[in-house]
C-alpha positions in Angstrom: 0.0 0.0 0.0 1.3 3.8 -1.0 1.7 5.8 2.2 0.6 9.5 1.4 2.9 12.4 1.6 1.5 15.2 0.0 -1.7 17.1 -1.5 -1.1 18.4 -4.7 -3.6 21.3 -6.7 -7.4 20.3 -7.1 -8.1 18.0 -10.5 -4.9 17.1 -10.2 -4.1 13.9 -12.1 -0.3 13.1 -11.9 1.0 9.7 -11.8 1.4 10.0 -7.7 -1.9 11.1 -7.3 -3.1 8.0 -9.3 -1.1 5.6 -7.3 -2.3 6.9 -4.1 1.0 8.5 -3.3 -0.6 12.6 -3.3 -4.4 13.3 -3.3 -5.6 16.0 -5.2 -7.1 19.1 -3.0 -10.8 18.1 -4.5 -10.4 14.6 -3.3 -8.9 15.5 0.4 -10.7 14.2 3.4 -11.0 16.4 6.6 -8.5 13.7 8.0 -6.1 14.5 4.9 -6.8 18.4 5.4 -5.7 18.3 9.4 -2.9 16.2 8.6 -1.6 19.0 5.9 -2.2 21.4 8.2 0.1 20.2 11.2 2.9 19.8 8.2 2.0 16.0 7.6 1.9 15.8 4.4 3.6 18.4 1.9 1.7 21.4 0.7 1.4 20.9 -3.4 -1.7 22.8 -3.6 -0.5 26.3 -4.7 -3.7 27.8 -3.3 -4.6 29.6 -0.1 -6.9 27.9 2.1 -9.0 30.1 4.4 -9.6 28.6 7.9 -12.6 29.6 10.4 -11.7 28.6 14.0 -14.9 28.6 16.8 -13.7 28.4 20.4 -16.3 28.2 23.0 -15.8 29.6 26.3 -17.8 29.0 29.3 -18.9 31.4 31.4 -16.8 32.9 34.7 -13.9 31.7 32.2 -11.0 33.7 30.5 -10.0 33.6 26.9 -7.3 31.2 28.0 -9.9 28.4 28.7 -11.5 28.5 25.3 -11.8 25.5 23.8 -11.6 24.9 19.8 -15.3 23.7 19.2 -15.2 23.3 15.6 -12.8 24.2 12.1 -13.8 25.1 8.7 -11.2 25.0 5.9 -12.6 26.3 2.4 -11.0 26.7 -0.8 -13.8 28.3 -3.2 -16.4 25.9 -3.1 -14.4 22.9 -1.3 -15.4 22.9 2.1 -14.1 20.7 5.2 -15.2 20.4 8.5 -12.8 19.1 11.0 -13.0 17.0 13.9 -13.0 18.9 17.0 -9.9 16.8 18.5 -8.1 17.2 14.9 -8.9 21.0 14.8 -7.9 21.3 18.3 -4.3 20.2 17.2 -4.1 22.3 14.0 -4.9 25.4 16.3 -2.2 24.6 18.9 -0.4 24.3 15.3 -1.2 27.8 14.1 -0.6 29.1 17.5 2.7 27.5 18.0 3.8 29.0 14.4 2.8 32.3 15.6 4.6 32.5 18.6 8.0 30.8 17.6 7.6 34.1 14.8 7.3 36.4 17.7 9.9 35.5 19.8 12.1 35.8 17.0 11.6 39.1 16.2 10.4 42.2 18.4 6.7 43.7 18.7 6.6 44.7 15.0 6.4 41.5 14.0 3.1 40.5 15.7 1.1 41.8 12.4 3.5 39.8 10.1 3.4 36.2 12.3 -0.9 36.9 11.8 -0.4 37.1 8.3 2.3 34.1 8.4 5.4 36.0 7.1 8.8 35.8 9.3 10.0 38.7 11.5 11.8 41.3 9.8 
């Protein structure tokens, strides 16, 4: 059986993606989406994915206890809904990334780790 490393662009139709080696984006399952998200598999996609994160946070709480209660990734009209548990980790993901970004640069740098670019 082909182990799958990457996700390539959507109607994608490349030798790997027939032997089950890439996926193409149209084809991805929310399990394939979370794991390219947490840098599982390689990126081939050459789109941007947009990414709607819903915490919940009960009440006498602070923002620190908020909890990721679901994920939506979309690409025009390809749409994934994640797992709670899987979105949970692709959040700690995205936060992780924006925080190694900051502490590598100085306080100018917190609008360029939201948009994903390195410190300057």
């Amino acid at each position: 059986m082909t182990t799958l490393t990457a996700v390539d662009p959507p109607g994608c139709g490349c030798t790997e993606c027939i032997t089950g080696q890439y996926v193409p984006l149209d084809h991805a399952t929310p399990k394939n989406i979370t794991a390219l998200l947490n840098g599982q598999l390689s990126n081939h996609t050459g789109v941007e994915l947009r990414i709607t994160v819903v915490y919940a946070l009960r009440a006498d709480t602070s923002a620190g206890a908020a909890l990721v209660e679901s994920m939506r990734v979309e690409y025009e009209d390809l749409v994934w809904h994640l797992e709670p548990s899987d979105a949970a980790s692709v959040a700690v993901t995205v936060l992780e990334r924006a925080e190694n970004h900051l502490s590598a640069g100085g306080p100018d740098d917190i609008s360029r780790a939201m948009e994903g670019l390195p410190p300057s």
